[in-house]
C-alpha positions as a LaTeX table, in Angstrom:
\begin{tabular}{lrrr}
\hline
Residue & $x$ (\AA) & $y$ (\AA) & $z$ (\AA) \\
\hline
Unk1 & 0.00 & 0.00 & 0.00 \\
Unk2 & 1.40 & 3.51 & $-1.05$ \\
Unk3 & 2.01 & 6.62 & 1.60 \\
Unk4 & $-1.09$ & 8.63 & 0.60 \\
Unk5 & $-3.56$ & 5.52 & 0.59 \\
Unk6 & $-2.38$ & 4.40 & 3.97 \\
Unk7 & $-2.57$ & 8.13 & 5.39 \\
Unk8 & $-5.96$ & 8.42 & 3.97 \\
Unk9 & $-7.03$ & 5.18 & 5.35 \\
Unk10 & $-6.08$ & 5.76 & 8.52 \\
Unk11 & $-8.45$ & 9.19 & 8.33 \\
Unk12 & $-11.01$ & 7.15 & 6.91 \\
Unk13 & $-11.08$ & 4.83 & 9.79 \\
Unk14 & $-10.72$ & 7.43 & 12.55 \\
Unk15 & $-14.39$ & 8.69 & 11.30 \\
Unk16 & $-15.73$ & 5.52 & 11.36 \\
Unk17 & $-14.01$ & 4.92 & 15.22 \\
Unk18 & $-12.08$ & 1.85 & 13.57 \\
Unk19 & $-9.11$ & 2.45 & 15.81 \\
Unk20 & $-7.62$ & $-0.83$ & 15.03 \\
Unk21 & $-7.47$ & $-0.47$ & 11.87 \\
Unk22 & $-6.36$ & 2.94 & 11.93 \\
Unk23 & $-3.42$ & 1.74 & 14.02 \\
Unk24 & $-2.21$ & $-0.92$ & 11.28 \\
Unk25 & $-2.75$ & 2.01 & 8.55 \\
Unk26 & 0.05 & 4.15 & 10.80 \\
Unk27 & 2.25 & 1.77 & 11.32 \\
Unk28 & 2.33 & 1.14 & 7.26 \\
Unk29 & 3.62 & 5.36 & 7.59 \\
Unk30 & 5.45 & 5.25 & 9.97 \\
Unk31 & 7.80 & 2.40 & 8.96 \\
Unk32 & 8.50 & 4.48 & 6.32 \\
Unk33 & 11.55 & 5.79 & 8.38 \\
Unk34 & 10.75 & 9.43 & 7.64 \\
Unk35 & 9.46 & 12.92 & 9.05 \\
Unk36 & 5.90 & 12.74 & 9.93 \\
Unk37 & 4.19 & 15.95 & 9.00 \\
Unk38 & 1.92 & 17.31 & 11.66 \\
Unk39 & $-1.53$ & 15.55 & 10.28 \\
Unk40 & 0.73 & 12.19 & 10.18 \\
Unk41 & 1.76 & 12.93 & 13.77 \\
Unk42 & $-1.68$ & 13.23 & 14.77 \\
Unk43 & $-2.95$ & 10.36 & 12.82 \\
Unk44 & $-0.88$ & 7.99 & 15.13 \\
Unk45 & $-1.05$ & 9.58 & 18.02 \\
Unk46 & $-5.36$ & 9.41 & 18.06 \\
Unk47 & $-5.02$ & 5.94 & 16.89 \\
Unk48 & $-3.22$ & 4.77 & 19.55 \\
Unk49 & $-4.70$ & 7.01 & 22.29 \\
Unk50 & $-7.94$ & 5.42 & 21.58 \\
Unk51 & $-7.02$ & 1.66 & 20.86 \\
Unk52 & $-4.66$ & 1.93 & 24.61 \\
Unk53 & $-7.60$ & 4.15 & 26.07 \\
Unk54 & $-10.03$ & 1.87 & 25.28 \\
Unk55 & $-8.30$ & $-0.82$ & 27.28 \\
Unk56 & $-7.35$ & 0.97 & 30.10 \\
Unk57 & $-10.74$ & 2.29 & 30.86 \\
Unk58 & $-12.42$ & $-1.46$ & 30.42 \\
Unk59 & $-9.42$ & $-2.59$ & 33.01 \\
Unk60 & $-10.57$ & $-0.13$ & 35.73 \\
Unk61 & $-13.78$ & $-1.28$ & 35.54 \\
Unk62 & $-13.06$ & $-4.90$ & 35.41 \\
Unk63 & $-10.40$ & $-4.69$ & 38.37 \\
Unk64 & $-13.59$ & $-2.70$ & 40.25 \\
Unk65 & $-16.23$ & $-5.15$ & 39.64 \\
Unk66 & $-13.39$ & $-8.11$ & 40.71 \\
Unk67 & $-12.79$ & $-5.99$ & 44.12 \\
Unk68 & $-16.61$ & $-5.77$ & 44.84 \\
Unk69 & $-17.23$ & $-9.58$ & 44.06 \\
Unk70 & $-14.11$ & $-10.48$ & 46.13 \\
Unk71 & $-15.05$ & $-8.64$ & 48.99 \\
Unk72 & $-18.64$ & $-10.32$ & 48.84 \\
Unk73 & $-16.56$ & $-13.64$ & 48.86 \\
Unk74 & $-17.97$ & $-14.80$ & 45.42 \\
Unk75 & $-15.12$ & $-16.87$ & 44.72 \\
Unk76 & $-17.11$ & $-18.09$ & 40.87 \\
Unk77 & $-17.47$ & $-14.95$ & 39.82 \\
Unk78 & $-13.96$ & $-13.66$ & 40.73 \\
Unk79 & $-12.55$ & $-16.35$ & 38.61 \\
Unk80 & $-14.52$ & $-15.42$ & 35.54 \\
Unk81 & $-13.79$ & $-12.01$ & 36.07 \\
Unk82 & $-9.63$ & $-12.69$ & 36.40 \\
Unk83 & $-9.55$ & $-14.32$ & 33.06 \\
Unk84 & $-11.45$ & $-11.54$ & 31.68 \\
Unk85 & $-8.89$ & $-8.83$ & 33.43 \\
Unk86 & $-6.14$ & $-11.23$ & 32.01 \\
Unk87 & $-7.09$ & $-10.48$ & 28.43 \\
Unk88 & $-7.91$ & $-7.04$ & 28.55 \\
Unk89 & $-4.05$ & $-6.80$ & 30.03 \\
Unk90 & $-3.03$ & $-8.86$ & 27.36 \\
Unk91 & $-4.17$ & $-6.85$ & 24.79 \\
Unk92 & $-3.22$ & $-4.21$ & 26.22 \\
Unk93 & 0.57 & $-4.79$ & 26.59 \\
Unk94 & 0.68 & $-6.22$ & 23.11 \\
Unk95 & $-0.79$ & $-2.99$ & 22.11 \\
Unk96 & 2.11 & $-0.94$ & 24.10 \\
Unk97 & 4.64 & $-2.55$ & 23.49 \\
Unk98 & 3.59 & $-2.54$ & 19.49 \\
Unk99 & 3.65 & 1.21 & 19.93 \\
Unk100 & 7.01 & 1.11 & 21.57 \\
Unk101 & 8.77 & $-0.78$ & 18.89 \\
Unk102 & 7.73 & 2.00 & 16.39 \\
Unk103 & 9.21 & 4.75 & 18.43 \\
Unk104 & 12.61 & 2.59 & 19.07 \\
Unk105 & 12.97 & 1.46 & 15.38 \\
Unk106 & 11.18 & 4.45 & 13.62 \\
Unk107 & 9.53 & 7.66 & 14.81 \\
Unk108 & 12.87 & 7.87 & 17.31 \\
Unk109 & 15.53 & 7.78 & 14.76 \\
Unk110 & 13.73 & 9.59 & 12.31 \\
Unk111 & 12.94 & 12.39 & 14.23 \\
Unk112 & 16.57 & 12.77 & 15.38 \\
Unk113 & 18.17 & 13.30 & 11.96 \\
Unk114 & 14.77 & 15.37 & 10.85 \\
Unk115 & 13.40 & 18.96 & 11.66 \\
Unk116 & 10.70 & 17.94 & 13.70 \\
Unk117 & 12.88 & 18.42 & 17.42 \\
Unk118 & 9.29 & 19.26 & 19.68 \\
Unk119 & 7.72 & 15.91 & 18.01 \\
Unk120 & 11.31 & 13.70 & 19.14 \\
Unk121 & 10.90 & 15.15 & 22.76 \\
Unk122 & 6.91 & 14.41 & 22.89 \\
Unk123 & 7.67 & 10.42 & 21.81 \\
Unk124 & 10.18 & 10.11 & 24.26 \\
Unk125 & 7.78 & 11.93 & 26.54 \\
Unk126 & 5.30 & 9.07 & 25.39 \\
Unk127 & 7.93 & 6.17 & 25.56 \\
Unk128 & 7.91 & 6.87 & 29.97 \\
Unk129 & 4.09 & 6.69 & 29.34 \\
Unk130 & 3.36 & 3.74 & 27.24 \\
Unk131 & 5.69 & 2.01 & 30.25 \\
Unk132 & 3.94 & 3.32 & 32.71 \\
Unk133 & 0.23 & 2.14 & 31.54 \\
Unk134 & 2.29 & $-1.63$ & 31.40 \\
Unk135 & 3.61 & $-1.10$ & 34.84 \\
Unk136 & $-0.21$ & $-0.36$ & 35.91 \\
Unk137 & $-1.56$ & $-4.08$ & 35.93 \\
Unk138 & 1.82 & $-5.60$ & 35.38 \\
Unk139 & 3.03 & $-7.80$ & 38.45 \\
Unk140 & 6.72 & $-9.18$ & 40.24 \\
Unk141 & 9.34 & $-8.46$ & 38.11 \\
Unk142 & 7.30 & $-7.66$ & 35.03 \\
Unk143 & 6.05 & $-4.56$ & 36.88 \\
Unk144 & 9.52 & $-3.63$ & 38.11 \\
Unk145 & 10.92 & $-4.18$ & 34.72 \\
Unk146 & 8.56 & $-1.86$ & 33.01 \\
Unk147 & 8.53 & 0.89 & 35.78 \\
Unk148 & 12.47 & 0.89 & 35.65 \\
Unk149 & 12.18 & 1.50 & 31.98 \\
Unk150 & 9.33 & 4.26 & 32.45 \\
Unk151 & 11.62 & 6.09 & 35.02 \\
Unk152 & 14.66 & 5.61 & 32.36 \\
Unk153 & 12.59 & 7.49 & 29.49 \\
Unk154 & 10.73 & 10.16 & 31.91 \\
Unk155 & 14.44 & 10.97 & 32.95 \\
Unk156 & 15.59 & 10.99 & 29.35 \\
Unk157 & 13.22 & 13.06 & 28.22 \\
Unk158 & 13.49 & 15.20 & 30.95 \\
Unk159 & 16.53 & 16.21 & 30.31 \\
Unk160 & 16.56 & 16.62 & 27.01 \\
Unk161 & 13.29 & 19.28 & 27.84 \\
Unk162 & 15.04 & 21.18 & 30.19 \\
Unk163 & 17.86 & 21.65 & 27.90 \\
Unk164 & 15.73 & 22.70 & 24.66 \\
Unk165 & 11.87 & 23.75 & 25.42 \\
Unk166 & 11.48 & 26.79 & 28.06 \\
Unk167 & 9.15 & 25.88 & 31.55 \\
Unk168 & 5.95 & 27.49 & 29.61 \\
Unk169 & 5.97 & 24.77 & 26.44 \\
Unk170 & 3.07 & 22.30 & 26.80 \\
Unk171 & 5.21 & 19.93 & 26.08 \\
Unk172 & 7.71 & 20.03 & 28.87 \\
Unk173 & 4.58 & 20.54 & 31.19 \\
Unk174 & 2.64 & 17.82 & 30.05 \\
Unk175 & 5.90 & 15.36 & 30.55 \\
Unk176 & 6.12 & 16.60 & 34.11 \\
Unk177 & 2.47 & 16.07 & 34.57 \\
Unk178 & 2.64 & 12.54 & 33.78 \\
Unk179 & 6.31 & 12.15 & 35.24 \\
Unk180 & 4.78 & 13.24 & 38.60 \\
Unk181 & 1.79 & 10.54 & 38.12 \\
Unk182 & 4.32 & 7.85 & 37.21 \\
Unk183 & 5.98 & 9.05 & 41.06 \\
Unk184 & 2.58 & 9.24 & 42.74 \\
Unk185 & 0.67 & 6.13 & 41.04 \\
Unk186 & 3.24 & 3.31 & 40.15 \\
Unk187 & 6.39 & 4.55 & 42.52 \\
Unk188 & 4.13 & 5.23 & 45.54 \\
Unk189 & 6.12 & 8.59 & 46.35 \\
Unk190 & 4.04 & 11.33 & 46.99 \\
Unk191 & 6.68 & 13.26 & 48.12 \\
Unk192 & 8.80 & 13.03 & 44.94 \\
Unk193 & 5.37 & 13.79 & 42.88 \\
Unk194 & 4.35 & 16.43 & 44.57 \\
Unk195 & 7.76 & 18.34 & 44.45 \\
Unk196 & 7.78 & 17.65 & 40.80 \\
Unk197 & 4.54 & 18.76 & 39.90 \\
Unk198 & 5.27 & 22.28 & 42.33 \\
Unk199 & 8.44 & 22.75 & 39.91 \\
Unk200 & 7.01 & 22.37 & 37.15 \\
Unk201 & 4.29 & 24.98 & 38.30 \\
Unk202 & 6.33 & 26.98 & 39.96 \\
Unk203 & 8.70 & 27.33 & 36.54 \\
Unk204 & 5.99 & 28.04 & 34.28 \\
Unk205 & 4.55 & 30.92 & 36.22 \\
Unk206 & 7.88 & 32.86 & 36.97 \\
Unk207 & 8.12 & 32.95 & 32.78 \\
Unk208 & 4.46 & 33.20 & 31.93 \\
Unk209 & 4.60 & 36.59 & 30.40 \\
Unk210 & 6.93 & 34.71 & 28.02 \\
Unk211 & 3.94 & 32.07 & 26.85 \\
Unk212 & 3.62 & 32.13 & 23.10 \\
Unk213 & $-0.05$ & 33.15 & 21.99 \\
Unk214 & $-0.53$ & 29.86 & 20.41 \\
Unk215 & 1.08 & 27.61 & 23.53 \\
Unk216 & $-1.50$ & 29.92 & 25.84 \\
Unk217 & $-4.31$ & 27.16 & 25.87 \\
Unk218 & $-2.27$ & 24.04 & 25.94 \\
Unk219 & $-0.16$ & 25.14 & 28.71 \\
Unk220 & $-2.42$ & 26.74 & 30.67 \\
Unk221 & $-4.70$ & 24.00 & 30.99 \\
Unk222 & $-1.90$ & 21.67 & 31.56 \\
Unk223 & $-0.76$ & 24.08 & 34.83 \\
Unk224 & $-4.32$ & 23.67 & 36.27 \\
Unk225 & $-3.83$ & 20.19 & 36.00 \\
Unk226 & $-0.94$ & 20.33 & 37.94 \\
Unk227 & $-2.11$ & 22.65 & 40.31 \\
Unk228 & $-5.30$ & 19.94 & 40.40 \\
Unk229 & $-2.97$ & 17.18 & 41.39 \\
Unk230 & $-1.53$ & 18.92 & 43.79 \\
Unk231 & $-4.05$ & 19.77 & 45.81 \\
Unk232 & $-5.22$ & 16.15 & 45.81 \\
Unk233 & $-2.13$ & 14.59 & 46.68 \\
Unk234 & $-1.88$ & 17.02 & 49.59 \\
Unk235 & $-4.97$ & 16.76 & 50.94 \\
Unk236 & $-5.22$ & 12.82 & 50.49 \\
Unk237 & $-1.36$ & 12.52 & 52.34 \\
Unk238 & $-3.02$ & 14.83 & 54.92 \\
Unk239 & $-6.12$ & 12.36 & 55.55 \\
Unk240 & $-3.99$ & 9.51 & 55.85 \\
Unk241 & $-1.14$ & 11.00 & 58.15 \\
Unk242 & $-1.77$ & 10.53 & 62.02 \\
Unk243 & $-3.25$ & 13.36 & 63.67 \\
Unk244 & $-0.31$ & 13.40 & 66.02 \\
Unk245 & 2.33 & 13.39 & 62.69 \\
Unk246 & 3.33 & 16.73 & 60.87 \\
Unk247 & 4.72 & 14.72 & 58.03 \\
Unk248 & 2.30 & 13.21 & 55.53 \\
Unk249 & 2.13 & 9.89 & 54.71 \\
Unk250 & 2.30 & 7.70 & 51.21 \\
Unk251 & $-1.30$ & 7.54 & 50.32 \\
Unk252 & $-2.52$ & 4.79 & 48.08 \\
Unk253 & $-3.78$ & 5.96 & 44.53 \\
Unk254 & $-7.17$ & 7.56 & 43.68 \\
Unk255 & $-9.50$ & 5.07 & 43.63 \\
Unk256 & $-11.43$ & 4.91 & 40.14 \\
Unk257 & $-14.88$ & 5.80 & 41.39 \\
Unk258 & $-13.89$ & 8.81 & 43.59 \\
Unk259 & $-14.68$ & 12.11 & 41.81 \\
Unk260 & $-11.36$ & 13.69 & 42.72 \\
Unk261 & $-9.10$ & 12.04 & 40.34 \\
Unk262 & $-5.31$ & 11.98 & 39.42 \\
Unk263 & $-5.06$ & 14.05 & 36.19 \\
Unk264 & $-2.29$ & 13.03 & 33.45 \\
Unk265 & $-2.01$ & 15.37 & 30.09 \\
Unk266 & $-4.73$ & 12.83 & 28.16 \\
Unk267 & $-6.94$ & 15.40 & 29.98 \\
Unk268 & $-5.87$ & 18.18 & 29.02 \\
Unk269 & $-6.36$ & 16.76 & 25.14 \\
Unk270 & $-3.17$ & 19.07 & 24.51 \\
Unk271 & $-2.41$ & 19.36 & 20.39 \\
Unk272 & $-0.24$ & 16.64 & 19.07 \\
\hline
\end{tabular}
């Protein structure tokens, strides 16, 4: 299949909501071993923000239901519902580490030799996150082994941020929003989360009359988000501290049915 059918493919199939298929489409581009232009870049980016979306929203509800029947001791139930967890999470790390092989063997070197700089720090940006969403049902040394990696490409990308995009670009924000999840959510560290996130924050507003017209949305929306986090994570150390203690305490993650949530960027539905 040639370039331009596979690109317009892939838009035909993200009207229809054929995410799949949209996926396959993408990859057919992106093997290609070239520059994306922005509409490609977007193209793969929805496909596979849907397709691992998807997923991950089916295995909070699954693991929910399977933590309601166990605690009503339905041991039948809880068996049919682990096998149907198992697949989801089967899918689902097929589906990640799919995406990851295109970023180490394509989009990555690609992007280093081409002109597109922002787009090579967003994939590594997504590299830490792909990780991270395997290191969310993964177990033992399968969930150390993908957390280690997560932490390896937040930290890459980190760096490479600091170095080339200024505290304001939605970019840098959005990979220290999900950084700070990864600390708070799969690292248990609340402490290392929150001092992230506050950095991050703290950055963009000392340079905010330097925010590009165009950036103003994205990265504004992304700071509330942070700010949002923040004053979860606070308040739910807070609650689980002793009343005696002045230091907080690790608290466990926000459960899936609470209305105050843990924000990543996905929320912020920040341009690609």
């Amino acid at each position: 299949m040639g370039h331009e059918d596979a690109v317009y493919l892939a838009k035909l199939a993200e009207q229809a909501e054929r995410y799949e298929e949209m996926v396959e489409n993408m990859k057919i581009v992106a093997s290609e071993d070239r520059d994306l232009t922005v509409e490609e870049r977007n193209l793969l980016s929805v496909a596979y923000k849907n397709v691992i979306g998807a997923r991950r929203a089916s295995w909070r509800i699954v693991t929910s239901i399977e933590q309601k029947e166990e605690s009503k001791g339905n041991s039948t139930q809880v068996k049919l519902i682990k096998e149907y967890r198992q697949k989801i999470e089967a899918e689902l790390a097929k589906i990640c580490e799919d995406i990851l092989e295109v970023l180490d063997q394509h989009l990555i070197p690609s992007a280093k030799s081409g002109e597109s700089k922002v787009f090579y720090h967003k994939i590594v940006n997504r590299k830490g996150d792909y990780h991270r969403y395997l290191a969310e049902f993964a177990v033992g040394d399968k969930r150390k082994d993908s957390a280690d990696k997560s932490l390896d490409a937040y930290k890459a990308a980190t760096e490479v941020a600091q170095t080339e995009l200024p505290p304001t670009h939605p970019i840098r924000l959005g990979l220290a929003l999900n950084f700070s999840v990864f600390y708070y959510e799969i690292l248990n560290a609340p402490d290392q989360a929150c001092h992230l996130a506050k950095q991050a924050f703290d950055d963009a507003i000392a340079e905010l009359d330097t925010l590009s017209e165009e950036s103003y949305k994205d990265s504004t929306l992304i700071m509330q988000l942070l700010r949002d986090n923040l004053t979860l994570w606070t308040s739910s150390d807070a609650e689980a501290a002793p009343a005696a203690s002045n230091a907080p305490e690790a608290a466990a993650p926000a459960a899936e049915d609470k209305p105050a949530e843990t924000a990543t960027e996905e929320e912020a539905k920040a341009s690609e």
